[in-house]
Steps between C-alpha positions, in 0.01 A plus 500: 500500500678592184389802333397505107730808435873442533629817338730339324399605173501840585784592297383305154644167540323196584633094611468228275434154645903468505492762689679757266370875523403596120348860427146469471559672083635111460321335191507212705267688767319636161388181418431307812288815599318471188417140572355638836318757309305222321456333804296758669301525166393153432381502933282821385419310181393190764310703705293655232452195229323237548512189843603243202814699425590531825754177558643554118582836637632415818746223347595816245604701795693210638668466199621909464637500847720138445643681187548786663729383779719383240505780360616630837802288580804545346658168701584182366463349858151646536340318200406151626339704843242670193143354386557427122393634169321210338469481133168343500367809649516622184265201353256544794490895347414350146258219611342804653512733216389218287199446690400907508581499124202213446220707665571827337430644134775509219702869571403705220678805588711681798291556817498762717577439891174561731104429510571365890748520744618154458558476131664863578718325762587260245632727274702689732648159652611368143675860404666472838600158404677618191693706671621275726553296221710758352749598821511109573671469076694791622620343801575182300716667272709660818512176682578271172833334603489549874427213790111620525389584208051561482408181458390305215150526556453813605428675181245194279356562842441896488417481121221213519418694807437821338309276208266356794399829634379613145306157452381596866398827430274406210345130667420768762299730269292210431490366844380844605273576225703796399571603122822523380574823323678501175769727413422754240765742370386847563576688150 
């Protein structure tokens, strides 16, 4: 039986899909660990929003970790053995943001994150998302010219993304019966 620890990472360096040993400060490893971040955050946000979100969540998830195993090979001869990033994951995101948008009331002002776990969830898994966002321009600018560069559709997909968890966190306010709470400057 092979064991989950291999201790090869001991020392700070971790294996791309190529195989090459990178140390585990890489921005490459920044960002693709990111993406993983958000992963684990939209399964908590699954597990605590509501059954109907469940399969729109679960095809999320699916989508992170194809992204992220691009963003884990540096190999030209790995890239037809990856799933693909497909653009119209990004119109799926805005169909579904589109359809949130149509139950809820016009924004009037900036709301606070909370009032339930799940709209809480939501909040943390679309600040996640920018971040990821972030390291994955980052890694775009690093990689711009080389044989694997992020893929086209990795960032539309992490900004819509980012968009539908917002849209998500307020349909789930009203889903949940919970009341949004306005942001008011403390003077």
């Amino acid at each position: 039986m092979v064991k989950l620890y291999t201790k090869t990472g001991d020392a700070g360096s971790t294996g791309l899909f190529s195989g090459q040993r990178v140390s585990k400060a890489d921005l490459r490893l920044h960002a693709y660990g990111s993406l993983d971040e958000l992963n684990a955050h939209v399964g908590m946000l699954a597990d605590l929003g509501p059954e109907s979100l469940h399969d729109e969540l679960k095809s999320i998830q699916s989508w992170l970790f194809s992204a992220g195993s691009h963003l884990a090979n540096d190999s030209v001869d790995m890239l037809q053995r990856l799933p693909p990033v497909h653009a119209d994951w990004v119109l799926r995101l805005e169909k579904a943001i589109d359809r949130m948008d149509a139950a809820l009331p016009p924004l009037q002002n900036f709301v606070l994150p909370g009032g339930h776990l799940a709209v809480s969830q939501a909040h943390i898994s679309r600040t996640v998302c920018r971040r990821a966002e972030r390291l994955c321009a980052e890694l775009q600018i690093a990689l711009e010219g080389t044989s694997v560069p992020v893929p086209a559709h990795v960032l539309p997909l992490l900004n819509r993304l980012s968009d539908y968890f917002f849209a998500l966190s307020r349909w789930l306010c009203v889903e949940l019966g919970v009341q949004e709470t306005p942001w008011k400057p403390e003077h």
